[in-house]
C-alpha positions, 0 to 999 in steps of 0.5 A, a space after each residue: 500500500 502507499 503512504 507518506 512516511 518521514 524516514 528520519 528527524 529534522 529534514 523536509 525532504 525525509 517525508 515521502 511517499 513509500 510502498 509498504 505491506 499492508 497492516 494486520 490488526 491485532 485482537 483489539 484492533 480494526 483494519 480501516 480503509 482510508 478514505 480521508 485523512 485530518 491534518 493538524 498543526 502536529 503532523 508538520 511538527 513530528 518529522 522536524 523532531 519537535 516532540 521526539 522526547 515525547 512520540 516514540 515513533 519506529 523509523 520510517 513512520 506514517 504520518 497523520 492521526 485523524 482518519 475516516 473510512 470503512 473497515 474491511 477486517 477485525 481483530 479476534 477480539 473486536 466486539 463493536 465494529 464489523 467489516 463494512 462499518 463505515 467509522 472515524 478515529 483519532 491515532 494520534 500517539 500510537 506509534 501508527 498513522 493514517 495518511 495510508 491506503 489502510 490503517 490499523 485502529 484500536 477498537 477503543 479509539 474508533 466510533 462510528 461515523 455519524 449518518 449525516 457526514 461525509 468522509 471529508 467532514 469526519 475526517 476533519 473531526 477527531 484531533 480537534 474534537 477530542 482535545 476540545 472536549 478535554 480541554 475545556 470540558 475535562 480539565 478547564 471544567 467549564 461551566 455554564 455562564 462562564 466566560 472562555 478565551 479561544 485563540 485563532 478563531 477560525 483555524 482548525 482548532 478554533 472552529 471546534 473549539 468554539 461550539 464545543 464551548 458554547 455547547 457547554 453553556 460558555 460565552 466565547 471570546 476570539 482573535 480573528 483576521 477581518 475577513 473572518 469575523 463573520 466566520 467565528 460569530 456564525 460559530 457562536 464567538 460572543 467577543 471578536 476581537 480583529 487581531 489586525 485592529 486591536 490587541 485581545 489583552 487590552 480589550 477582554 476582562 474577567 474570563 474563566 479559562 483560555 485555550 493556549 492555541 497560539 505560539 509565543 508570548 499569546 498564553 502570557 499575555 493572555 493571563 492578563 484577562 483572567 479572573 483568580 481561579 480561573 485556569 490555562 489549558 496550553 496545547 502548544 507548550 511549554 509541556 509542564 512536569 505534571 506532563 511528564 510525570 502522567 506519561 512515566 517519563 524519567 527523572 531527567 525529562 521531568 525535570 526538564 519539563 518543570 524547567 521550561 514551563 518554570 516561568 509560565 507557572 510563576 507568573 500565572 500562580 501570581 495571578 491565582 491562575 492555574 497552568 497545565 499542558 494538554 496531549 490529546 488522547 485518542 477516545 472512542 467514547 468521547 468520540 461518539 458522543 461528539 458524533 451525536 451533537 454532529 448527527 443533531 447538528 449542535 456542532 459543525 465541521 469547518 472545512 477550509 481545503 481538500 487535497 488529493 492524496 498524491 498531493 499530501 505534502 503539499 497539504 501539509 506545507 498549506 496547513 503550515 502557513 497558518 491561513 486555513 479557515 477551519 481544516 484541511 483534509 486529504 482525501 485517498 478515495 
């Protein structure tokens, strides 16, 4: 089968297409035909070698994590999916990925696709829908009438993001470009601050929660405009020592995490703010019922561009500029 692979950390021209043998699921897995594939900002990061400490990956490595297809085959132990399920997953940290003719998906990490989406619109989903309903739901614990601050509106996580939060009964604020304002309040961002005309620092006051999406000084800035108590949910780093413990990693990461993400956690504890850093984790489960607010249409996909699978990379160097309005998908069938 063909898919693109890095073969090895930190050069662009590592990452290419390969012939490979196709996978064999194991008892606890399903063997997915891939129809399309979901970008995300980390599938450009991992073959620099951004998160080589943390993804342990076995060279040469398929690229991507989210996934939408049908399942042609099943493990001896799969009790919830059969050949010719139509179904949708996050992979994202197994060691495996999906921009391939065919992908192996753990039983637990799958859910059914929603009736009403097509391939492309389930693909999109996965990675942004999980860390979305983790972030702000798990570990920021929003509440209805709280106030959220959401980053980059109208990128593949913001889009998401944003009706998630307002799912959960939040008020959403967001930094958008002029030409997408209309984009992020049709999602149901109540304060849109146009990054071109003002700064979101000077303008919002008393938020609940903000969802790190932005690199650089964004989350500092950013603690500015919380109340005490209220929390950061950082998916862009710095990784924090609580991270690395959560994952066993050893004494020296540990304290190497507590170190690079030292400064952040000072000056937001100044302020009564709590910081931590969040790694999705593929969910099944959570998937699924994301899935039921697509099938009602509580939430919608935002689909910025779709690419044809022999133009894959040149997806990925697309998605890295950082202009797409919502997500980018590759489509193999």
């Amino acid at each position: 089968m063909r898919a693109l692979v890095f073969k090895r950390y930190g050069k662009p021209d590592q990452v290419g297409f390969a012939d490979q043998s196709r996978p064999k699921p194991r008892p606890d897995e399903i063997l997915v035909q891939v129809h399309t594939a979901g970008l995300n900002p980390i599938d450009n990061m991992i073959p620099k070698g951004t998160f080589k400490p943390i993804l342990r990956f076995k060279l040469p490595a398929t690229l991507g994590s989210d996934v939408a297809g049908v399942v042609v085959e099943i493990g001896s132990r799969v009790t919830r999916f059969k050949p010719g399920d139509e179904v949708f997953a996050s992979i994202f940290d197994l060691g495996t990925g999906t921009l391939a003719e065919f992908a192996v998906v753990p039983e637990s990490a799958a859910a059914l696709k929603p009736p009403n989406l097509d391939f492309v619109q389930a693909a999109s989903i996965p990675m942004v829908g999980l860390t979305s309903w983790q972030a702000l739901k798990e570990r920021a614990r929003l509440k209805p009438g709280q106030k959220v601050f959401i980053p980059a509106g109208s990128g593949g996580i913001g889009t998401f993001a944003i009706q998630v939060a307002k799912y959960l009964g939040a008020k959403v604020g967001t930094t958008t470009s002029t030409g997408n304002v209309g984009l992020v309040r049709s999602l149901g961002a109540d304060e849109v601050i146009d990054y071109t005309k003002q700064q979101f620092e000077d303008v919002l006051r008393d938020y609940d929660a903000v969802l790190g999406t932005v690199r650089g000084d964004a989350i500092e800035k950013s603690l500015r405009i919380l109340k005490p108590g209220s929390a950061v949910v950082s998916l862009v780093g710095p990784p924090d020592a609580a991270f690395a413990r959560a994952r066993s990693m050893n004494f020296v990461l540990v304290l190497l995490f507590g170190l690079l993400s030292g400064k952040i956690i000072r000056h937001a504890r100044k302020r009564g703010v709590e910081y931590s850093f969040l790694f999705v984790r593929p969910d099944g489960s959570q998937l699924a019922e994301l899935g039921e607010l697509l099938k009602a249409e509580t939430i919608r996909p935002v689909i910025d561009k779709v690419f044809p699978f022999e133009q894959a990379k040149q997806a990925l160097a697309y998605l890295e500029k950082g202009r797409s309005r919502g997500k980018v998908v590759v489509q193999m069938r």
